[in-house]
FIBABA-199198 format. One line per 8 residues: number of its first residue (from 1); for each residue x, y, z of N, C-alpha, C. Coordinates in steps of 0.001 Angstrom, whole numbers, always signed. Example, Ala and Ser with C-alpha at 12.3 -4.5 7.8 and 13.67 -1.06 7.14 Angstrom:
2
1) +13190/-5690/+7800/+12300/-4500/+7800/+13200/-3300/+7800 ~ +12850/-2250/+7080/+13670/-1060/+7140/+12900/+30/+7870
***
This chain:
266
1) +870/-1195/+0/+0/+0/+0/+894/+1229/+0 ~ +247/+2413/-1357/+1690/+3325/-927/+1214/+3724/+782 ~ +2148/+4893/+553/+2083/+5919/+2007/+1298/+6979/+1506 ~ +579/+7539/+2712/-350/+8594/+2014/+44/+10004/+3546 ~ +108/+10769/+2626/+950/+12115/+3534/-470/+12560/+4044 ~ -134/+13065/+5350/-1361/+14004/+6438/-932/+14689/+7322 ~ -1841/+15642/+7167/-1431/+16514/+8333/-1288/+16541/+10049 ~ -421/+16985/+10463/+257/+16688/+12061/-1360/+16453/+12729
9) -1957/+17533/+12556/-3301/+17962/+13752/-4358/+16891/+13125 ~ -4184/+16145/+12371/-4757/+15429/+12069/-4443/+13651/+12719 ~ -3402/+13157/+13506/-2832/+11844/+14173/-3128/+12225/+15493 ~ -3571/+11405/+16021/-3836/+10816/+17381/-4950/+9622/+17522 ~ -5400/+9206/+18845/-6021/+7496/+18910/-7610/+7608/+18495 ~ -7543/+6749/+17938/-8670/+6377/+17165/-9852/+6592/+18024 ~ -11124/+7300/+17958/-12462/+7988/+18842/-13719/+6817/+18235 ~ -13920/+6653/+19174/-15357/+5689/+18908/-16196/+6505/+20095
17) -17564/+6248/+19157/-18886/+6740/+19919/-19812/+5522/+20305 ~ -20085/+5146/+21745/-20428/+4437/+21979/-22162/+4832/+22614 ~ -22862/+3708/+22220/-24438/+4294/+23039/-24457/+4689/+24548 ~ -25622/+5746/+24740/-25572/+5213/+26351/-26124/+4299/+26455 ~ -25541/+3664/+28120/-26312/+2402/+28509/-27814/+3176/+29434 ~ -28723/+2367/+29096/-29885/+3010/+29870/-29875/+2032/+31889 ~ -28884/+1281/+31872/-29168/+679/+33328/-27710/+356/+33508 ~ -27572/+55/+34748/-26211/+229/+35239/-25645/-1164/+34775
25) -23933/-1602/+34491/-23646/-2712/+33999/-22826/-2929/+34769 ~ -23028/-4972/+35450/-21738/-5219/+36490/-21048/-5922/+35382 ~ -19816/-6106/+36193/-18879/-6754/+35577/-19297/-8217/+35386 ~ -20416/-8985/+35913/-20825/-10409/+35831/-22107/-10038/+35018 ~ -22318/-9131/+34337/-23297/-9009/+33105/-22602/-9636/+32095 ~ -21232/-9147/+31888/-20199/-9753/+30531/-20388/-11470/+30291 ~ -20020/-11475/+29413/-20227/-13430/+28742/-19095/-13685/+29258 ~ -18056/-12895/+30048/-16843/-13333/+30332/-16872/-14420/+31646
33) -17731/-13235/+32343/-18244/-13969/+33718/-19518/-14684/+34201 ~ -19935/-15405/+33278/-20782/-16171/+33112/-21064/-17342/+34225 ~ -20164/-17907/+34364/-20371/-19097/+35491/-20130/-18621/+36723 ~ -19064/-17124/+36538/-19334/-16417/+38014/-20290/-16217/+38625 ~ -21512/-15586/+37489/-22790/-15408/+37735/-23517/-16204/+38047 ~ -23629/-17335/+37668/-24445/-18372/+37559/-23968/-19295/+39260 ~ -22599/-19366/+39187/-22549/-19830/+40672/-23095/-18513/+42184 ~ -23099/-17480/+42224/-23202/-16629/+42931/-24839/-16771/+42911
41) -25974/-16660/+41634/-26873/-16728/+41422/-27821/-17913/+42067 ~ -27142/-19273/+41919/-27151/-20387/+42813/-26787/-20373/+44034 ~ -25706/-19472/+44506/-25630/-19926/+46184/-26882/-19135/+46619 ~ -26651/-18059/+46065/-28074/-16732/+46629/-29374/-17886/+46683 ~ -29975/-18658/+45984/-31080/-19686/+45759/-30946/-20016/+46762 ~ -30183/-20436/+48044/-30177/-21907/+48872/-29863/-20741/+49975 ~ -31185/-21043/+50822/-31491/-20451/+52150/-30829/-21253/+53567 ~ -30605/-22220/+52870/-29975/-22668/+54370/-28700/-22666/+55181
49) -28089/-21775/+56014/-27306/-22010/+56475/-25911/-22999/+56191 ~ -24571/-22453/+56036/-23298/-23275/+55963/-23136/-23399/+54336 ~ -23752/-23031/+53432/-23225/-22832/+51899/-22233/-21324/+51861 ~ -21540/-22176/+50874/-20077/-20742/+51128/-20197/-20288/+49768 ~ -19650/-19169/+49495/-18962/-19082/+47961/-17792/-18025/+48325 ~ -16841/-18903/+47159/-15676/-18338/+47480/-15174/-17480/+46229 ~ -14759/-16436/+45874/-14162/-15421/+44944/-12766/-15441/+44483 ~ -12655/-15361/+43975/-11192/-15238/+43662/-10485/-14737/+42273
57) -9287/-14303/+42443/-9392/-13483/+41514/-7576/-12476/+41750 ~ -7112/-12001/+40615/-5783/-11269/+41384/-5938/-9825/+42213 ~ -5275/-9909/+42966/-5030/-8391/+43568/-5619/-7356/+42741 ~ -6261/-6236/+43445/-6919/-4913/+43197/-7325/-5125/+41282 ~ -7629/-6864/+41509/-8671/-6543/+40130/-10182/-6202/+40466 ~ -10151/-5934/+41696/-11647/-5449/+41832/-12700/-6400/+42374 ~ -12681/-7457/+42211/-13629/-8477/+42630/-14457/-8263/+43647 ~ -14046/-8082/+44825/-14383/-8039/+45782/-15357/-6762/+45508
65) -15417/-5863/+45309/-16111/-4192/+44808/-16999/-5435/+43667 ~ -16695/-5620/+42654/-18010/-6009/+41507/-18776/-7108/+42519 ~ -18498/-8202/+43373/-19522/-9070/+43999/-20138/-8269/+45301 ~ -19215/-7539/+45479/-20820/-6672/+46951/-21707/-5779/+45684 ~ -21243/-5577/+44870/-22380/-4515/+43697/-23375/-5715/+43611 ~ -22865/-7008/+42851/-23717/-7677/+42554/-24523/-8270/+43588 ~ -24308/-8563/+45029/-24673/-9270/+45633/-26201/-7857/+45960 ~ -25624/-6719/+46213/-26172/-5448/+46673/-28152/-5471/+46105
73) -27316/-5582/+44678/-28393/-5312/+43278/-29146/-6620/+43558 ~ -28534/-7737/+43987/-29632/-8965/+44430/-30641/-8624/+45411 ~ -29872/-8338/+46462/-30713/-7764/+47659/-31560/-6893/+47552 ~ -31451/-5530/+46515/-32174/-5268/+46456/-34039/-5718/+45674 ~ -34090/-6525/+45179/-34783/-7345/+44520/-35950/-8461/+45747 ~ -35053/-8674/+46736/-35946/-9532/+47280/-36809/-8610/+48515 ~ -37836/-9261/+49089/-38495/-8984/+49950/-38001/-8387/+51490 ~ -38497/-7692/+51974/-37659/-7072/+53066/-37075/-7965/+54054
81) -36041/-8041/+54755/-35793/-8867/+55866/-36200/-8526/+57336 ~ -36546/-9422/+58170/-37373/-9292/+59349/-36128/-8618/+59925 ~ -36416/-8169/+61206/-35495/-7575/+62029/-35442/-8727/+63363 ~ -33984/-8859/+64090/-33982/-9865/+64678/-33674/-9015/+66170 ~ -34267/-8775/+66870/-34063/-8235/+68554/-33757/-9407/+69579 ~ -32798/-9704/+70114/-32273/-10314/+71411/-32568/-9600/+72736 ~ -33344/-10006/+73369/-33593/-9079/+74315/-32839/-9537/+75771 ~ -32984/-9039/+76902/-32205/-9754/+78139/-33609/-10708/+78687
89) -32779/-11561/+79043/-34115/-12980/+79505/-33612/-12450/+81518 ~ -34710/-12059/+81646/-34601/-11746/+83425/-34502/-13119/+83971 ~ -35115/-14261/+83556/-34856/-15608/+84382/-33865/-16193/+84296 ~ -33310/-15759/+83114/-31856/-17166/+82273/-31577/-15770/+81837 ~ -30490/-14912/+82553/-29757/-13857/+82103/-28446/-14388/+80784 ~ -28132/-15588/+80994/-27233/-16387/+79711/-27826/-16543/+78495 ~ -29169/-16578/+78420/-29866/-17382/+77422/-30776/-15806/+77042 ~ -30470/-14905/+76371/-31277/-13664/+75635/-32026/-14222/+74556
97) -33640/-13472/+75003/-34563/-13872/+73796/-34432/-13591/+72650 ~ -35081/-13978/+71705/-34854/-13379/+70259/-36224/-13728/+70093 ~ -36536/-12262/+69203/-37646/-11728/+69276/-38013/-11561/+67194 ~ -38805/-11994/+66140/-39188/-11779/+65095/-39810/-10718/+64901 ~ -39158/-9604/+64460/-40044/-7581/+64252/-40206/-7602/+62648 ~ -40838/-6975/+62567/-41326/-5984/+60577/-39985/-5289/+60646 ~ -39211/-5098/+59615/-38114/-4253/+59446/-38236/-2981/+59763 ~ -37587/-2621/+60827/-37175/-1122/+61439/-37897/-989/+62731
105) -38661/-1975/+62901/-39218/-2554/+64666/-38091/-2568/+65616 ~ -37767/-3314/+65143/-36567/-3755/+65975/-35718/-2271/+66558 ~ -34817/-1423/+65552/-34493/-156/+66084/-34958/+1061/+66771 ~ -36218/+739/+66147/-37214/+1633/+66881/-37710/+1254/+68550 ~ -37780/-250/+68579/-38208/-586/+69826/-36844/-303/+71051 ~ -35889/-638/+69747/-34117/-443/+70922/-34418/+871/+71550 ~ -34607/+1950/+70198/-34281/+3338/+70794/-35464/+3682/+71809 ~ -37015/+3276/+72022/-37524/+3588/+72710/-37448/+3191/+73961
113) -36641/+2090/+74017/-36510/+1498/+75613/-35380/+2118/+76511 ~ -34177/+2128/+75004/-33248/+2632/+75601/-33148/+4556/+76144 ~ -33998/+5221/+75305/-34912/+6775/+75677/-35376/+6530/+77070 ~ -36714/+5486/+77703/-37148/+5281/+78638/-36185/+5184/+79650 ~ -35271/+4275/+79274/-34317/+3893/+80748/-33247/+4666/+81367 ~ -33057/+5675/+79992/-32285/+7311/+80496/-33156/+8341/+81095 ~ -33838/+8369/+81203/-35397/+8873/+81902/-35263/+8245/+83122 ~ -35540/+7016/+82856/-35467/+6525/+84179/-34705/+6676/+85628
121) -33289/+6505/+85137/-32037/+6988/+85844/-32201/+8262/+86077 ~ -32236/+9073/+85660/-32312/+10692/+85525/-33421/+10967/+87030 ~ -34404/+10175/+86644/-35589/+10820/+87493/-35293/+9852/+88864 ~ -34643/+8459/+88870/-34692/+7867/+89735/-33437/+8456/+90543 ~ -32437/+8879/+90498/-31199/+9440/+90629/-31416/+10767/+91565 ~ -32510/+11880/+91028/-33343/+12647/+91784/-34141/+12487/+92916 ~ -34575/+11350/+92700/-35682/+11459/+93823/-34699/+10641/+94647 ~ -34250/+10051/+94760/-33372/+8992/+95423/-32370/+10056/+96643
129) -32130/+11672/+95858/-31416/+12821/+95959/-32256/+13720/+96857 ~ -33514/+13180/+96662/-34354/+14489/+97232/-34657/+14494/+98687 ~ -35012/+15393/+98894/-35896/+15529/+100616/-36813/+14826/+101042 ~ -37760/+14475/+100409/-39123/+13221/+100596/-38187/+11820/+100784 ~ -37521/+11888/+99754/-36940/+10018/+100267/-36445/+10313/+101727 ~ -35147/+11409/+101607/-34265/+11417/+103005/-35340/+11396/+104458 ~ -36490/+12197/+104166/-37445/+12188/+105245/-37872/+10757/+105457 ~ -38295/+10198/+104658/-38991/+8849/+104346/-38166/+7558/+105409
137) -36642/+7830/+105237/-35788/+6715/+105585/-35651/+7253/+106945 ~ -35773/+8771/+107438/-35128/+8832/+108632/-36451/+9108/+109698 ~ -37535/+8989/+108802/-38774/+8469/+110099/-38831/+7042/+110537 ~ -38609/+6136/+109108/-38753/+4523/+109391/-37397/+4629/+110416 ~ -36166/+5299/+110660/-34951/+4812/+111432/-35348/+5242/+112402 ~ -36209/+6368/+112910/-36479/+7174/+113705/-37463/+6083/+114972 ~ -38201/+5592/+114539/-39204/+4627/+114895/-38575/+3383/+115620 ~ -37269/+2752/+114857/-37102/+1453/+114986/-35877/+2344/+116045
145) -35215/+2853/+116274/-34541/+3872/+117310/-35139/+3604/+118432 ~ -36596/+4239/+118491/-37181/+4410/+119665/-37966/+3448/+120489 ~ -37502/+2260/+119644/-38603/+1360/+120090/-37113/+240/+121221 ~ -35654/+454/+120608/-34633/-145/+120996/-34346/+1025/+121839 ~ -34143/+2136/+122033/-33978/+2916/+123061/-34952/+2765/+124436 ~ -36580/+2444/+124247/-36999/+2158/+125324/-37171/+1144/+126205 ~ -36673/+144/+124938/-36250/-1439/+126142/-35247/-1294/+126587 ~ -34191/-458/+126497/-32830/-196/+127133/-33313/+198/+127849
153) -33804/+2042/+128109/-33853/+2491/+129174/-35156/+1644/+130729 ~ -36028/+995/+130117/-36602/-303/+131115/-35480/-1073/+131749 ~ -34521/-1725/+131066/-33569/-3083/+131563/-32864/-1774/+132536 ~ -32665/-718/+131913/-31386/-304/+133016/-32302/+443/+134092 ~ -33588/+321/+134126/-34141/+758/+135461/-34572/-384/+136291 ~ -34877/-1453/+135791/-34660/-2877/+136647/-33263/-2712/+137041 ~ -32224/-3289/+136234/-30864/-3263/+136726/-30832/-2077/+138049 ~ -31006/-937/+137952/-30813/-19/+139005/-31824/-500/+140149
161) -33023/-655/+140297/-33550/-1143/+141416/-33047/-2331/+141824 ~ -32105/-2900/+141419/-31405/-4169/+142110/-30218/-4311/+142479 ~ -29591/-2979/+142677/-28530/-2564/+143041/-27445/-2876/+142091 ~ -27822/-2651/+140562/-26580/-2914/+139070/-26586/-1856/+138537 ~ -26002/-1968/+137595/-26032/-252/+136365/-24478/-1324/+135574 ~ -25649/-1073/+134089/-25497/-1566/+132916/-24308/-368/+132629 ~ -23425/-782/+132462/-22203/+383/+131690/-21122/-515/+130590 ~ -20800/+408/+129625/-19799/+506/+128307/-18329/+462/+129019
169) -17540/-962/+128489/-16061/-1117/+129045/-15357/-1737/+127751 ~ -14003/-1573/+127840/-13114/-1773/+126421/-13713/-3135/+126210 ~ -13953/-4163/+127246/-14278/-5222/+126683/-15792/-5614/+126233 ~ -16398/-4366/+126210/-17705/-4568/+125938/-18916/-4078/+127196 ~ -20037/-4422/+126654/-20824/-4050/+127993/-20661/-4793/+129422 ~ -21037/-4107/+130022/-20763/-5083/+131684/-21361/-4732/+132496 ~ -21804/-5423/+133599/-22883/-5454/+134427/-22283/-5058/+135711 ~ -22577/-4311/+136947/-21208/-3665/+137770/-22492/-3391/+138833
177) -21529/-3877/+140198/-22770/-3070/+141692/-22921/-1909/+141945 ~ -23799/-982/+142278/-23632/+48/+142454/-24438/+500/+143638 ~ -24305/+1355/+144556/-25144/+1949/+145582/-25959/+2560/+145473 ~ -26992/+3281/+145998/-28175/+4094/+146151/-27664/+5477/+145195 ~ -26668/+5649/+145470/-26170/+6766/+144520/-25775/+6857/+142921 ~ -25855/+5205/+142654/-25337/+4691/+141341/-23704/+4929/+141529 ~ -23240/+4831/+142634/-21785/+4656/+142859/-21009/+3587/+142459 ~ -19793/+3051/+141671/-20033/+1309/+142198/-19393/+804/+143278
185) -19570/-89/+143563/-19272/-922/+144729/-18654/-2375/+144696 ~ -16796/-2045/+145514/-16349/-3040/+145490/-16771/-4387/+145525 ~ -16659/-5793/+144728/-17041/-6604/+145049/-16504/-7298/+146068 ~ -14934/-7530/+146210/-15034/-7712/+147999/-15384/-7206/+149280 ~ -15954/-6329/+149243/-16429/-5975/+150531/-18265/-5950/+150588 ~ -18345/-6980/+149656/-20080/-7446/+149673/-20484/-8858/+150328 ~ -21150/-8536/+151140/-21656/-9928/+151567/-21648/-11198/+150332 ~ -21797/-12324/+151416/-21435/-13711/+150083/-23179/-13535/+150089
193) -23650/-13528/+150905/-25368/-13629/+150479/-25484/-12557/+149128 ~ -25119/-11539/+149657/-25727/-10095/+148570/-24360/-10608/+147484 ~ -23424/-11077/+147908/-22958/-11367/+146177/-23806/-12389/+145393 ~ -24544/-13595/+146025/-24970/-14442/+145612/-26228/-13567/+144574 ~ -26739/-13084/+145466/-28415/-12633/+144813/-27945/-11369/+144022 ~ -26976/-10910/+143863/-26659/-9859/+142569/-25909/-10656/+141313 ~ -25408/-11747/+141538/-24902/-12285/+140888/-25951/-12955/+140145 ~ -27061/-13973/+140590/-28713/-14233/+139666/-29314/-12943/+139170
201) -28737/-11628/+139807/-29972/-10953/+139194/-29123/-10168/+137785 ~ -27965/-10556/+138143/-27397/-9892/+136712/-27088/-10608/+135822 ~ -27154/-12070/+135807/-27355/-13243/+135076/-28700/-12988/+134366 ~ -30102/-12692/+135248/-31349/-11964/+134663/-31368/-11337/+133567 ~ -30279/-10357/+134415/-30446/-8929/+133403/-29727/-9067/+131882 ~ -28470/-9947/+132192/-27701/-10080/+130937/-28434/-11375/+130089 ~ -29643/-11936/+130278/-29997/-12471/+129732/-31160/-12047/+129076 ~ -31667/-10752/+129387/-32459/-9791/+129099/-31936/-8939/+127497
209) -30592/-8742/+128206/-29707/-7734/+127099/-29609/-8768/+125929 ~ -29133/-9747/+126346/-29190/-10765/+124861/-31192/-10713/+123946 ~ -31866/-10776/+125310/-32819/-10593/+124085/-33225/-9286/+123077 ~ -32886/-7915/+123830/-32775/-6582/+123399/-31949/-6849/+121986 ~ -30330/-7423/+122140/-29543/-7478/+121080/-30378/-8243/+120261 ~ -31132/-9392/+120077/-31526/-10025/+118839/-32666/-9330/+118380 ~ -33487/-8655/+119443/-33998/-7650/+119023/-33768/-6561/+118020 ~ -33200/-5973/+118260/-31841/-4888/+117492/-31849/-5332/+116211
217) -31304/-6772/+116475/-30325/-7229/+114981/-31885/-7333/+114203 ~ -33064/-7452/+114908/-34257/-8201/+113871/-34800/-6493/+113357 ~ -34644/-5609/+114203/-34843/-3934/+113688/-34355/-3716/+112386 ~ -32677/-4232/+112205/-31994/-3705/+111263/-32643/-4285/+110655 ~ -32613/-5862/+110163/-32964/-5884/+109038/-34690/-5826/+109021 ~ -35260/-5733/+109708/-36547/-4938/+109398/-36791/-3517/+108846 ~ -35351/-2586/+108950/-35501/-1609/+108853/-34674/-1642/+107137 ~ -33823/-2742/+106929/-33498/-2932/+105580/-34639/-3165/+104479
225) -35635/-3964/+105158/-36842/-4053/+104609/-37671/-3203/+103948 ~ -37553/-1864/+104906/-38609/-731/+105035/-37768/-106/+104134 ~ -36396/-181/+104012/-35517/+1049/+102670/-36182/+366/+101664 ~ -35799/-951/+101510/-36251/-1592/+100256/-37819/-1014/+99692 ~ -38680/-1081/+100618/-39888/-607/+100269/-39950/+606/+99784 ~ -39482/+1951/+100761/-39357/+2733/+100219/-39273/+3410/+98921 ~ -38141/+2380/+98262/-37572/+2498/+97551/-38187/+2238/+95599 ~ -38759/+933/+96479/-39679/-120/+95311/-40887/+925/+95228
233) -41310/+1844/+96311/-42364/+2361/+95964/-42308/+3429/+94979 ~ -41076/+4351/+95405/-40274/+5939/+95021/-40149/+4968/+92959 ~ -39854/+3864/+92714/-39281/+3376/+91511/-40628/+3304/+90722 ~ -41535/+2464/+91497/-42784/+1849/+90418/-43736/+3233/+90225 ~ -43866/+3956/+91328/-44176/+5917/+90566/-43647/+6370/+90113 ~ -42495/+6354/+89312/-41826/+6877/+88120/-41611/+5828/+86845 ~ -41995/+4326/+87022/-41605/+3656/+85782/-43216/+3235/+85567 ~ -44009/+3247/+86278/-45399/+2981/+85937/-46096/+3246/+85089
241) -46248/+4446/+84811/-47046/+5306/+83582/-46049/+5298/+82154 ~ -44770/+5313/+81939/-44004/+5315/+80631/-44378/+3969/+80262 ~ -43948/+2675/+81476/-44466/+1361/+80684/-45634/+897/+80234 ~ -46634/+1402/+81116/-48128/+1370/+80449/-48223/+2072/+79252 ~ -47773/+2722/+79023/-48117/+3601/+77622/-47030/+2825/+76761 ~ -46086/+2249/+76578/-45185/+1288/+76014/-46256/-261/+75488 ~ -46383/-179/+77056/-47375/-1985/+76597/-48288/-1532/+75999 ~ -48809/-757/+75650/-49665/-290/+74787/-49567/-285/+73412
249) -48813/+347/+73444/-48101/+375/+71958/-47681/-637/+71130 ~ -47306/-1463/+72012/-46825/-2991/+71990/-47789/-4047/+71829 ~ -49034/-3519/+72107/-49521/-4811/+72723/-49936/-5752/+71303 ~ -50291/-5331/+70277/-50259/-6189/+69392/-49206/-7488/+68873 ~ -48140/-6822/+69836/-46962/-7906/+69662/-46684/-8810/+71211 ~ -47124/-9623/+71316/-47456/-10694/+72607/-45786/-10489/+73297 ~ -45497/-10925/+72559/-43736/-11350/+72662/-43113/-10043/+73685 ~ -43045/-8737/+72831/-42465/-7806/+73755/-43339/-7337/+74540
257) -44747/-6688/+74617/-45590/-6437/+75611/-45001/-7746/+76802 ~ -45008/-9104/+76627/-44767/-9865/+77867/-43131/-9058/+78663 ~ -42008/-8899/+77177/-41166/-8328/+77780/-40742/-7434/+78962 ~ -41694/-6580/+78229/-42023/-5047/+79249/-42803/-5260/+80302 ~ -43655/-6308/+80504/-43965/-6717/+81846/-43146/-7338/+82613 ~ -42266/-8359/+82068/-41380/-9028/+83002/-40404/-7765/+83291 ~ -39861/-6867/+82985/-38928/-5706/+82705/-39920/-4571/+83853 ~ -40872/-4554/+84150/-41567/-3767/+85291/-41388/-4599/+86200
265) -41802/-6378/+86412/-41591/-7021/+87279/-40029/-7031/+88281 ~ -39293/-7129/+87433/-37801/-6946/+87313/-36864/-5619/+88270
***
């Protein structure tokens, strides 16, 4: 073929006009990747659990980017997926429920519980802070005080009409003679008779004080009782009315309405 002379501004790479595409094209559209497709297309088919597919392919050829496109563009195609909520199981704290929601249940129910229970703290944190509780705990202490202060002051007015007086020593309480004046009084220079009969009557008395002490000990935790109450009461008037209006909302769904009851129970 001869040579045919042209001008400079006239050489450079050859321009092709290509159509637009009217829809987006993956790389497993091509006839190249055909059985790529076709295996990916098949695992997607099989719902059950433990089927793998594996990719492969060289370094930053992209693969990995064209199969989440393709897998993406699948997903989008099928039917919505349920939402899966684990909730805390109050009986079997190991074993969390799992709960079947309509898609976007599930986040919505997280964020409303988890809204409620910052509320909760907030307001329980306050009152817990306030003047009504502090009053509350120091009438119930006030009570169980006075009821162990007046069997004391009884034992130590027996003890005194029998010539004793109950007094505080490094080794503890102790039972000691004393005179008309509440003086005390040597024990050797007491008759063996009058040691005898102060000696039963303060055996009496210290067997008295032992019942005062189990007394006492049954106050405290009676009076641990009465915080607890307090307390359970000050809680279920501030979580009462948000969860009723929750189980409400809920109640078409058995599953979490039971939740939110065991979760008030709780």
């Amino acid at each position: 073929m001869a040579g045919k002379k042209i001008a400079a501004g006239d050489l450079g790479l050859p321009q092709f006009k290509t159509p637009p595409v009217a829809t987006k094209v993956y790389p497993f559209d091509f006839s190249s990747h055909t059985r790529a497709r076709q295996a990916l297309k098949f695992g997607l088919s099989i719902a059950d659990p433990g089927f793998n597919i594996f990719v492969l392919g060289e370094n930053r050829s992209g693969r990995m980017t064209a199969t989440m496109d393709y897998l993406t563009s699948m997903a989008e195609k099928r039917p919505p997926s349920q939402d899966w909520a684990y909730l805390f199981n109050f009986a079997r704290p190991h074993k969390p429920k799992p709960y079947a929601l309509a898609r976007g249940a599930g986040r919505e129910f997280r964020d409303r519980v988890a809204a409620m229970i910052a509320l909760f703290r907030q307001q329980l944190r306050g009152s817990f802070e306030g003047p009504e509780y502090t009053a509350k705990l120091q009438g119930a202490g006030a009570k169980l005080r006075e009821r162990f202060e007046q069997a004391s002051a009884a034992l130590n007015e027996t003890a005194r009409a029998q010539g004793l007086r109950i007094q505080q020593t490094e080794q503890g309480v102790g039972i000691v003679a004393v005179d008309a004046e509440g003086n005390p009084r040597p024990w050797d220079g007491l008759q063996p008779d009058e040691q005898h009969k102060l000696t039963d009557a303060a055996k009496e008395i210290g067997e008295k004080m032992r019942v005062i002490a189990a007394e006492a000990q049954r106050a405290e935790e009676q009076a641990g009782t009465v915080v607890r109450d307090i307390r359970k009461d000050i809680a279920f008037g501030i979580i009462d009315a948000p969860l009723t209006q929750l189980e409400g909302e809920y109640s078409r769904h058995r599953g979490l309405r039971r939740w939110l009851v065991e979760m008030r129970e709780d």
